[in-house]
PDB file of N, CA, C and O in Angstrom:
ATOM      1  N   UNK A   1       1.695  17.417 -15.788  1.00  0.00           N
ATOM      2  CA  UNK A   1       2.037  16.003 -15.625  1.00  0.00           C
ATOM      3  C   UNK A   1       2.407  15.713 -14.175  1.00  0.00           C
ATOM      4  O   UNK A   1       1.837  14.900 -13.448  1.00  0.00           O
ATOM      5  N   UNK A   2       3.492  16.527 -13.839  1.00  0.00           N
ATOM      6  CA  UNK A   2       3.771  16.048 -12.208  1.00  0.00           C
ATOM      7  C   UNK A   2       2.746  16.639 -11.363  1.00  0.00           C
ATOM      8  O   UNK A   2       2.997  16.450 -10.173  1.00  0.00           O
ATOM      9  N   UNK A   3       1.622  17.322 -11.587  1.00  0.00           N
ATOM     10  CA  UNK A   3       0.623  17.614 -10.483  1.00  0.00           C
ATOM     11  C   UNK A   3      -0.453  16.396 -10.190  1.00  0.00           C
ATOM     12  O   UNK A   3      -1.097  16.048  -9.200  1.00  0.00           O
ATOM     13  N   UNK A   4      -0.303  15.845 -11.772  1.00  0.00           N
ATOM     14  CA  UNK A   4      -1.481  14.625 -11.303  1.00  0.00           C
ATOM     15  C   UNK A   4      -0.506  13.494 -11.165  1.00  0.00           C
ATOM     16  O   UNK A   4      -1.099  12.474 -10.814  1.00  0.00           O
ATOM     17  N   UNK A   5       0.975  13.292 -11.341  1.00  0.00           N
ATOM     18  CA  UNK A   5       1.345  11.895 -10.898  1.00  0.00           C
ATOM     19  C   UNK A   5       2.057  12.128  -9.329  1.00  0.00           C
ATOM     20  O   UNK A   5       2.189  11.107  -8.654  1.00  0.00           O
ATOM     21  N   UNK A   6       2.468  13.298  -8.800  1.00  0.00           N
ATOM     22  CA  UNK A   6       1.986  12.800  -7.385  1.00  0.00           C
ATOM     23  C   UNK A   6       1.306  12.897  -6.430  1.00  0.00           C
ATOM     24  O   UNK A   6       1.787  12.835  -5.299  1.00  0.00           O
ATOM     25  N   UNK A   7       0.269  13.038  -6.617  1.00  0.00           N
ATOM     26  CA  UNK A   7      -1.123  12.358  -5.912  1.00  0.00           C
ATOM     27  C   UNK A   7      -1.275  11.231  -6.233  1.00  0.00           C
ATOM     28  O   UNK A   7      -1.423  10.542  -5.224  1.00  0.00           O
ATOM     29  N   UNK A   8      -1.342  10.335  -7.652  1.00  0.00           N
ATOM     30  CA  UNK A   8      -1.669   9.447  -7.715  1.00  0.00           C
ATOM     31  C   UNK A   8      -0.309   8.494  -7.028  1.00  0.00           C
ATOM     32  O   UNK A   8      -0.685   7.533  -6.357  1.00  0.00           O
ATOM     33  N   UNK A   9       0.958   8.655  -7.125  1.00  0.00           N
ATOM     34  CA  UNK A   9       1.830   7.706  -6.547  1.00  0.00           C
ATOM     35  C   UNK A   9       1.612   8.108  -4.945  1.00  0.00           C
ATOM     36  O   UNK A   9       2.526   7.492  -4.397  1.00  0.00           O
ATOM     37  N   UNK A  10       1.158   8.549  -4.303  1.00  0.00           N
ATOM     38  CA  UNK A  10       0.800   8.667  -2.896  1.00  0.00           C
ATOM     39  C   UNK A  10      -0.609   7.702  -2.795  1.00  0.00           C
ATOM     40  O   UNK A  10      -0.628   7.100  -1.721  1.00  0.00           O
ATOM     41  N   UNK A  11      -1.565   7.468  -3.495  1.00  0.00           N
ATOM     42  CA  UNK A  11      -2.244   6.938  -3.327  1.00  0.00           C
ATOM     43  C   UNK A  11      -1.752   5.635  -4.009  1.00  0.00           C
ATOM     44  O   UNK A  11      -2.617   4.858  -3.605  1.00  0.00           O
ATOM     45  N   UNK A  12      -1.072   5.030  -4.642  1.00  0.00           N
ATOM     46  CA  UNK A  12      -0.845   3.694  -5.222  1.00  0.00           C
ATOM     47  C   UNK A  12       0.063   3.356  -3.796  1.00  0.00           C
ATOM     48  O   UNK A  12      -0.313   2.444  -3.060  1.00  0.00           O
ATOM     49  N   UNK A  13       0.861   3.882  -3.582  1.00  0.00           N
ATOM     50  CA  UNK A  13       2.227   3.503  -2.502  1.00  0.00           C
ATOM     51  C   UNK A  13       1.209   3.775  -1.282  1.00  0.00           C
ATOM     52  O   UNK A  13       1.749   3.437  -0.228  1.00  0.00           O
ATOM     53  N   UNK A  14       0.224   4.155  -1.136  1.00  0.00           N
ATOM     54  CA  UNK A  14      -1.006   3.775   0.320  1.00  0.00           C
ATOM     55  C   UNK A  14      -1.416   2.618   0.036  1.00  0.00           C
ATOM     56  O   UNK A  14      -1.085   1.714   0.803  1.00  0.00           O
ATOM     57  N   UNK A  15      -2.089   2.360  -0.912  1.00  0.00           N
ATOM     58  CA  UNK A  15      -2.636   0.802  -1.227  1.00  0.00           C
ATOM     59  C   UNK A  15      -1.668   0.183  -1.071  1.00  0.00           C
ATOM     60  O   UNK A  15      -2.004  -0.791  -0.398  1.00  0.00           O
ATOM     61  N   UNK A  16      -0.493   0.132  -1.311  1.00  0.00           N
ATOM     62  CA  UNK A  16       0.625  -1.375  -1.556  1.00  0.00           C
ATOM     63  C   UNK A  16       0.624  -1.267   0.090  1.00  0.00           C
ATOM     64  O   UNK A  16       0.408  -2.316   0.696  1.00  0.00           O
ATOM     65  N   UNK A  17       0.844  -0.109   0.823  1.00  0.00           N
ATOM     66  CA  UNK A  17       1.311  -0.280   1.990  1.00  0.00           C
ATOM     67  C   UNK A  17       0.184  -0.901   3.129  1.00  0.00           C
ATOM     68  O   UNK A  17       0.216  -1.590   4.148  1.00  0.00           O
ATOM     69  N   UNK A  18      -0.782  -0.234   2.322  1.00  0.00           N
ATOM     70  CA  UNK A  18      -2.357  -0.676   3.279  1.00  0.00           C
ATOM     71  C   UNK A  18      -2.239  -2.830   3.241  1.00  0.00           C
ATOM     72  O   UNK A  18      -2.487  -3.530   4.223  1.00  0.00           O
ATOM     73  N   UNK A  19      -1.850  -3.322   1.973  1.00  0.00           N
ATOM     74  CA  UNK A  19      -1.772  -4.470   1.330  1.00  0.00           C
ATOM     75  C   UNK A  19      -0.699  -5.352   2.278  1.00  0.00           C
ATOM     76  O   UNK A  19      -1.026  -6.342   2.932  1.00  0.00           O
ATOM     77  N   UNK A  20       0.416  -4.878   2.223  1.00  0.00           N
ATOM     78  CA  UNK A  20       1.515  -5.253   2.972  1.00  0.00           C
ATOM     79  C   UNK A  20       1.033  -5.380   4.429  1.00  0.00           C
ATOM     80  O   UNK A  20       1.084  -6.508   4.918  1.00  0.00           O
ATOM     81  N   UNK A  21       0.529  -4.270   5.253  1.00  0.00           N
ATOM     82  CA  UNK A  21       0.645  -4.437   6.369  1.00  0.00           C
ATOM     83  C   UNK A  21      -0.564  -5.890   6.627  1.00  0.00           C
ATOM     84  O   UNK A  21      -0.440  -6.834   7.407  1.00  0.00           O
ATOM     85  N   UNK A  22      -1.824  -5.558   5.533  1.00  0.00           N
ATOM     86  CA  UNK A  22      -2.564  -6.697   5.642  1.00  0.00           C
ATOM     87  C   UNK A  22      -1.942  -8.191   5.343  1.00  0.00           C
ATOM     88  O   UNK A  22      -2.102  -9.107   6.150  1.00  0.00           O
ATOM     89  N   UNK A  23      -1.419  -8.310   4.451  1.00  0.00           N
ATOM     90  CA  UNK A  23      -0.084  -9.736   4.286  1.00  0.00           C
ATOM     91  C   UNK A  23       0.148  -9.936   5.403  1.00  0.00           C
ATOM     92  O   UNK A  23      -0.597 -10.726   5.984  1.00  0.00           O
ATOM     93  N   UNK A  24       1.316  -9.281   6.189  1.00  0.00           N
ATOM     94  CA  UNK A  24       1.894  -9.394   7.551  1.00  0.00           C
ATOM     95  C   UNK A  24       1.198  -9.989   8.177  1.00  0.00           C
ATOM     96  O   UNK A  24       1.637 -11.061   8.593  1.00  0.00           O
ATOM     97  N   UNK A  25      -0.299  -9.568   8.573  1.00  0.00           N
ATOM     98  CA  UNK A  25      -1.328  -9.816   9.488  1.00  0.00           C
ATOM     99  C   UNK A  25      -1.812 -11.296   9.174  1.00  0.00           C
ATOM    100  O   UNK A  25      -2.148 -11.943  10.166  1.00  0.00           O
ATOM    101  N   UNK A  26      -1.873 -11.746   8.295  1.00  0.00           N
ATOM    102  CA  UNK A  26      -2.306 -12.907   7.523  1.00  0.00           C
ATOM    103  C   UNK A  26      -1.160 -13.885   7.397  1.00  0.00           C
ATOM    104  O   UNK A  26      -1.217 -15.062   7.041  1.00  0.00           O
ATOM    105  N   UNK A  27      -0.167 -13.212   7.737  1.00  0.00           N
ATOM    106  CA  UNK A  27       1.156 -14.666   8.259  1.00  0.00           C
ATOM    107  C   UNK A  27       1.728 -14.548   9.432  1.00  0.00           C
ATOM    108  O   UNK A  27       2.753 -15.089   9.845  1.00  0.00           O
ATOM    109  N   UNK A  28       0.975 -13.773   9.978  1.00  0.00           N
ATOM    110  CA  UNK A  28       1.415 -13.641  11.856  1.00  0.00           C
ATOM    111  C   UNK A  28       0.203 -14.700  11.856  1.00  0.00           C
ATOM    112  O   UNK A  28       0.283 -15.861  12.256  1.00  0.00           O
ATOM    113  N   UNK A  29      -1.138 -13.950  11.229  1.00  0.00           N
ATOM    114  CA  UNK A  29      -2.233 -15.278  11.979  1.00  0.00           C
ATOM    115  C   UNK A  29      -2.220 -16.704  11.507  1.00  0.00           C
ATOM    116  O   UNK A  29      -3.034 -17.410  12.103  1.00  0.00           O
ATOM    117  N   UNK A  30      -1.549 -17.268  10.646  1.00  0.00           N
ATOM    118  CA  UNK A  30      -1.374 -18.610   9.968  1.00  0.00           C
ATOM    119  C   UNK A  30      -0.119 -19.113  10.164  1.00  0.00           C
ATOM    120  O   UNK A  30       0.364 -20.058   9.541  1.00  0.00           O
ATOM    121  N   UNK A  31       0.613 -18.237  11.364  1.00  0.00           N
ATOM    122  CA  UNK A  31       1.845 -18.641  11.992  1.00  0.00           C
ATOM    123  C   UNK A  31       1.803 -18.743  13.385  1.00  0.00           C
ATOM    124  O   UNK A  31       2.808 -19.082  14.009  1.00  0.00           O
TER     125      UNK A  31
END
């Protein structure tokens, strides 16, 4: 169980973070 859930929470918590930094970027440029 914990061999396949952390890889997968390293890759979910990359996407949110990949997501976020793109947000940011998208209210710096519409600001």
């Amino acid at each position: 169980m914990s061999v396949f859930s952390a890889p997968l929470l390293t890759v979910i918590f990359g996407a949110l973070d990949v997501f976020a930094m793109l947000f940011f970027l998208l209210v710096s440029v519409l600001n």
